[in-house]
C-alpha positions in Angstrom: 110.4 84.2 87.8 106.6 83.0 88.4 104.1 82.3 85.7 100.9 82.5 84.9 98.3 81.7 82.2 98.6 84.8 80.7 102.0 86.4 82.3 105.6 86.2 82.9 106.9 87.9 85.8 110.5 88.6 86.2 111.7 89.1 89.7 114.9 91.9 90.1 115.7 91.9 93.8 115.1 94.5 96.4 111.8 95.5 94.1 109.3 93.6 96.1 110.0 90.8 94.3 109.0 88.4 96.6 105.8 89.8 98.0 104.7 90.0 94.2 105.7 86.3 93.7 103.3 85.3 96.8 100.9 87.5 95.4 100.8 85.8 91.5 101.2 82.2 93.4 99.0 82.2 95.7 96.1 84.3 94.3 96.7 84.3 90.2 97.6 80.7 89.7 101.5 82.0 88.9 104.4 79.0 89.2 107.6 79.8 90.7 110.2 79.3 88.0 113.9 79.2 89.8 116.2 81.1 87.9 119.9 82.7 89.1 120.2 86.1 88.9 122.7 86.1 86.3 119.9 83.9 83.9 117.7 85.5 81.6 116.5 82.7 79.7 112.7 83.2 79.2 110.1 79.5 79.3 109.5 78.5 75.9 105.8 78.3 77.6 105.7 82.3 77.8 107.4 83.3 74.9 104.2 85.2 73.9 102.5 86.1 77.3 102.4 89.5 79.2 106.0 89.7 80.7 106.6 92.5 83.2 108.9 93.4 86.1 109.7 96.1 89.3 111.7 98.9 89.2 112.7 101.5 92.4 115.0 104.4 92.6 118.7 103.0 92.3 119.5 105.5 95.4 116.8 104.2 97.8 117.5 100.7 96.0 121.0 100.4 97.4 120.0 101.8 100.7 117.5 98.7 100.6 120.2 95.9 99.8 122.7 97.1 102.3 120.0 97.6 105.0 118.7 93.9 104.1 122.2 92.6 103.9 122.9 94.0 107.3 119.6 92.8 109.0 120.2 89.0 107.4 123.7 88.8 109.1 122.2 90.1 112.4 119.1 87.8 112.5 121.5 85.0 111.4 124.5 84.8 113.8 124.6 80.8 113.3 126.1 81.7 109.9 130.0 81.9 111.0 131.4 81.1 107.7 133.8 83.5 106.1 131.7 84.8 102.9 133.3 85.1 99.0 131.6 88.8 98.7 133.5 91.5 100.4 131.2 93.8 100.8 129.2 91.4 102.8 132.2 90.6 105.4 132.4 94.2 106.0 129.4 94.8 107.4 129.7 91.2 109.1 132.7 92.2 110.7 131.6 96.4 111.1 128.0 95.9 112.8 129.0 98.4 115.8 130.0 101.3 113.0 127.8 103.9 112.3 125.6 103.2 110.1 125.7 105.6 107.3 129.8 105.1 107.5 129.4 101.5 107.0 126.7 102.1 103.8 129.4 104.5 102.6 132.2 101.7 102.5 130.3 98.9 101.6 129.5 101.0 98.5 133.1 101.3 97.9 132.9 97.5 97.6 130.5 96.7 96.0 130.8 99.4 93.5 134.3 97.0 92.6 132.4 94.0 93.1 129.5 94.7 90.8 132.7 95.7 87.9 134.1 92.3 88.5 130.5 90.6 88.5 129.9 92.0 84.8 133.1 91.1 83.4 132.3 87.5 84.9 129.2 87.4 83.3 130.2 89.1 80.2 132.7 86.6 79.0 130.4 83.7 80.2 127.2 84.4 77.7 126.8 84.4 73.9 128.2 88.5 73.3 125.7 87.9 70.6 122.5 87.9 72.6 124.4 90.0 74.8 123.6 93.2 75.5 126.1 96.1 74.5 125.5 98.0 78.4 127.6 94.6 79.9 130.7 96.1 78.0 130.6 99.5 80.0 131.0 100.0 84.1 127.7 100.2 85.7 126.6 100.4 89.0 125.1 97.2 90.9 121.9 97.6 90.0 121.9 97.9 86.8 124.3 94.7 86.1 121.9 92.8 88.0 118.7 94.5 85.8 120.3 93.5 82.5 121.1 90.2 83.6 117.5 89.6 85.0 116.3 91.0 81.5 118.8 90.5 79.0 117.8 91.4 75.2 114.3 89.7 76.4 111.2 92.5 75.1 109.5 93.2 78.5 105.9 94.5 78.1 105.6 96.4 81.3 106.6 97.4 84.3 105.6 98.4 87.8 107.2 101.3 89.9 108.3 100.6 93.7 106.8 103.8 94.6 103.0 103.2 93.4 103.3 99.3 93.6 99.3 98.3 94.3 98.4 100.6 91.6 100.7 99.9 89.2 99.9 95.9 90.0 96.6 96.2 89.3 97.1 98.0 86.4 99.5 94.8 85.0 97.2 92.3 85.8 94.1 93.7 84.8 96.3 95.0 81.1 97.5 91.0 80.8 93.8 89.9 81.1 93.5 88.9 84.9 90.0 89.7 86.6 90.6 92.1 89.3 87.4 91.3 91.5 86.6 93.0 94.8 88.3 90.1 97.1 91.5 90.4 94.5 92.0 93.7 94.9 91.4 93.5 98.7 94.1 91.5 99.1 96.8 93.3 96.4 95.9 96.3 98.6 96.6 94.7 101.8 100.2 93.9 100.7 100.8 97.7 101.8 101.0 95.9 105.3 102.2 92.3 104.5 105.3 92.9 102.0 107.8 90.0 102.9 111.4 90.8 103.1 110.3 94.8 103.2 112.6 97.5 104.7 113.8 97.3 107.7 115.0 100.9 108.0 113.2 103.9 108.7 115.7 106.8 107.9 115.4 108.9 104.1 117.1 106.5 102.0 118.9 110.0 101.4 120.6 110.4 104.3 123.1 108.0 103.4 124.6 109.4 100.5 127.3 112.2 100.3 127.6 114.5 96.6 130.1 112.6 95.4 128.3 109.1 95.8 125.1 110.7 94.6 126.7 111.6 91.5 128.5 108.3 91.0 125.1 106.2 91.4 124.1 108.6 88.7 126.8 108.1 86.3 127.3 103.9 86.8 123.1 103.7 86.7 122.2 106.0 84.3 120.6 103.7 82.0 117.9 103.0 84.9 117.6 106.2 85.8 117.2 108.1 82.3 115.1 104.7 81.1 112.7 105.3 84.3 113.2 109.0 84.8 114.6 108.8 88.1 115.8 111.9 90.1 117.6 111.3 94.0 115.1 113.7 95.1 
């Protein structure tokens, strides 16, 4: 989380979290908060300030963490260690496979692994402040959205897809002067995002009808809430 005099911002990973965290710290006076995913425990402090988050396309969304995942291990060899996640030993172990196989079984895995995260986190938390979406499968995604959010009222909400826009629009709505050097530089992060993609294939590639329609079913909530379509 980072925030500011007159915000909250919630970071959900793979959303551009961290490029908008260096954006609100260095240029809107934000503070980073530390938080685990599985936390949705909002500051006392900004119980009545703007609070807003990112959202992106589940389907190009897992394409981004198993892309990210896979780039990680690579540019981090040093880390030998046999990892708890399965899904993240596959592609450890699978980095000569082709890569839309390996996307397809990682998915596999983490599809189990994100059933097995809920339960966790389900019968950990107060069921009730809880909300009634942990009881129900659901895809990756959306386990780690609820848990970022929990039952917490959010105010807004920027899209992947239209980021600067949508940014400016957030900051200027919770009462942040968007001058000419400000936007400048929120504009510039079209070429600076940190931790961005480091793939250049259609995101839809990867998928094949049956995992299309399974991303639908386990992520619906996201994808009705946001009005997402694959294409």
């Amino acid at each position: 989380m980072v925030e500011g005099d007159k915000y909250l911002y919630i970071h959900i990973p793979k959303c551009a979290g961290k490029h908008i965290q260096s954006l609100l710290i260095n240029h809107f006076s934000g503070k980073f908060i530390p938080s685990k995913i599985h936390q949705n425990v909002i500051p006392k402090s900004a119980k009545n300030k703007y609070k807003f988050t990112g959202i992106r396309n589940p389907w190009s969304w897992y394409v981004s963490l198993f892309e990210y995942t896979k780039y990680w291990l690579h540019t981090n060899k040093r880390y030998t260690r046999e990892w708890k996640r399965k899904e993240i030993n596959l592609i450890k172990y699978n980095m000569h496979m082709d890569t839309k196989i390996l996307f397809r079984k990682w998915y596999k895995i983490a599809k189990k692994d994100a059933i097995a995260m809920n339960k966790k986190w389900y019968n950990s938390t107060n069921k009730k402040d809880t909300h009634e979406l942990y009881k129900e499968k659901k895809g990756l995604y959306t386990t780690m959205y609820l848990f970022r959010l929990g039952n917490n009222e959010i105010n807004d909400f920027y899209r992947l897809e239209n980021l600067e826009e949508d940014i400016t629009r957030i900051l200027e709505k919770c009462g942040e002067k968007i001058d000419l050097k400000r936007k400048i530089i929120i504009e510039g992060g079209k070429r600076s995002k940190i931790n961005k993609g480091c793939y250049s294939e259609d995101y839809r590639d990867y998928y094949t009808d049956s995992m299309i329609n399974d991303v639908y079913k386990r992520d619906s909530y996201i994808i009705k809430k946001y009005d997402y379509t694959f294409d």
